[in-house]
C-alpha positions in Angstrom: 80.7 -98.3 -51.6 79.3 -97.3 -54.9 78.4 -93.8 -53.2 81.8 -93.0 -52.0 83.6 -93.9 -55.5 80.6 -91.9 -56.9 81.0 -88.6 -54.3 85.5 -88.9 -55.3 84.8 -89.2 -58.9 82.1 -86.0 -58.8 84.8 -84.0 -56.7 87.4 -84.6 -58.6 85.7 -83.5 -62.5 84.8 -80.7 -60.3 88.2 -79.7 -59.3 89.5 -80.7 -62.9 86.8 -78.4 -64.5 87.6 -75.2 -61.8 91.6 -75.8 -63.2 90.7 -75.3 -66.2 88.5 -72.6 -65.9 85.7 -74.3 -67.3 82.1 -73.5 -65.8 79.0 -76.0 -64.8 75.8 -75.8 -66.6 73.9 -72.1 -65.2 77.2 -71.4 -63.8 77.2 -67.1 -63.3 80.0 -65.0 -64.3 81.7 -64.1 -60.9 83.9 -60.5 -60.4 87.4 -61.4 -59.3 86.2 -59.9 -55.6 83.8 -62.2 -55.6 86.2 -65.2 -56.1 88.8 -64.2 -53.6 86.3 -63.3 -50.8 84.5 -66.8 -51.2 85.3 -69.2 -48.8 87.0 -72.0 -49.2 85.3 -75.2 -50.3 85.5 -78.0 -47.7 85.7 -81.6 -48.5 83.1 -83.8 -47.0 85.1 -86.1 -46.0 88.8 -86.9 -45.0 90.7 -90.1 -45.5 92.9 -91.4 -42.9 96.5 -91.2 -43.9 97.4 -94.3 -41.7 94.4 -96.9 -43.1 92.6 -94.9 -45.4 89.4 -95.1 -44.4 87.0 -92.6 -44.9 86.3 -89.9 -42.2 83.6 -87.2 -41.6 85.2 -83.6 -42.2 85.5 -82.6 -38.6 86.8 -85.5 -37.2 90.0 -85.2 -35.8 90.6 -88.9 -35.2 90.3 -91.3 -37.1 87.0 -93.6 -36.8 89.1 -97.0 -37.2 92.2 -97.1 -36.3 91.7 -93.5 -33.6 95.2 -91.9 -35.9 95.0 -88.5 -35.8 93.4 -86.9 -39.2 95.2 -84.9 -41.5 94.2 -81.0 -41.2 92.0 -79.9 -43.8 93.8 -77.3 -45.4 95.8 -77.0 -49.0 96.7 -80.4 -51.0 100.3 -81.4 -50.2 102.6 -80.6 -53.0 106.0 -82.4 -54.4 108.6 -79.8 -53.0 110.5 -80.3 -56.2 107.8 -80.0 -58.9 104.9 -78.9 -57.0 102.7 -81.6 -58.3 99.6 -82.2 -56.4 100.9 -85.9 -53.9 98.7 -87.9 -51.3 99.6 -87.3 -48.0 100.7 -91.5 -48.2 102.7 -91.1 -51.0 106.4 -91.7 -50.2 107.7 -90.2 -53.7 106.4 -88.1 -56.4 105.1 -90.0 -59.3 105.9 -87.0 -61.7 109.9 -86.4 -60.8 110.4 -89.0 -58.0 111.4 -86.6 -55.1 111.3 -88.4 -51.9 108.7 -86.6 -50.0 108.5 -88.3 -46.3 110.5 -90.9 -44.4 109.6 -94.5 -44.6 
């Protein structure tokens, strides 16, 4: 348990520090080729939109409760605002935009 809050908390200073343009200890300069031809970073894991519980990358159901698994692919954005939102969320925290039904 300890691992997984460990592995969410590490990915996401790592995605804060990219936003901000902020680089790593022995992080290189990269050309702007460079960073548009690299490929996209994949998460290690995906959470299950219907329990939550945690899921190997390329699953395509879930391990649990067998729910199919969210596509791995851009974070889902508030329509109105274009804040980042979890696929669960049912509003956006930021404006409160409805953003699915139920």
């Amino acid at each position: 348990m300890a691992d997984e809050i460990f592995d969410l908390l590490e990915d996401l200073f790592d995605r804060r520090r990219e936003k901000k343009g902020k680089k790593g200890k022995g992080a290189k300069e990269r050309s702007a080729d460079e960073v548009a031809t690299a490929p996209a970073r994949q998460p290690a894991f995906i959470f299950c939109s219907d329990c939550g519980t945690k899921n190997e990358s390329g699953a395509r159901f879930c391990q649990d409760c067998g729910a199919l698994l969210p596509a791995p692919g851009p974070e889902p954005q508030c329509p109105s605002c274009g804040r980042p939102a979890p696929i669960t969320a049912k509003f956006c925290n930021a404006c409160g935009t409805r953003l699915r039904a139920s």
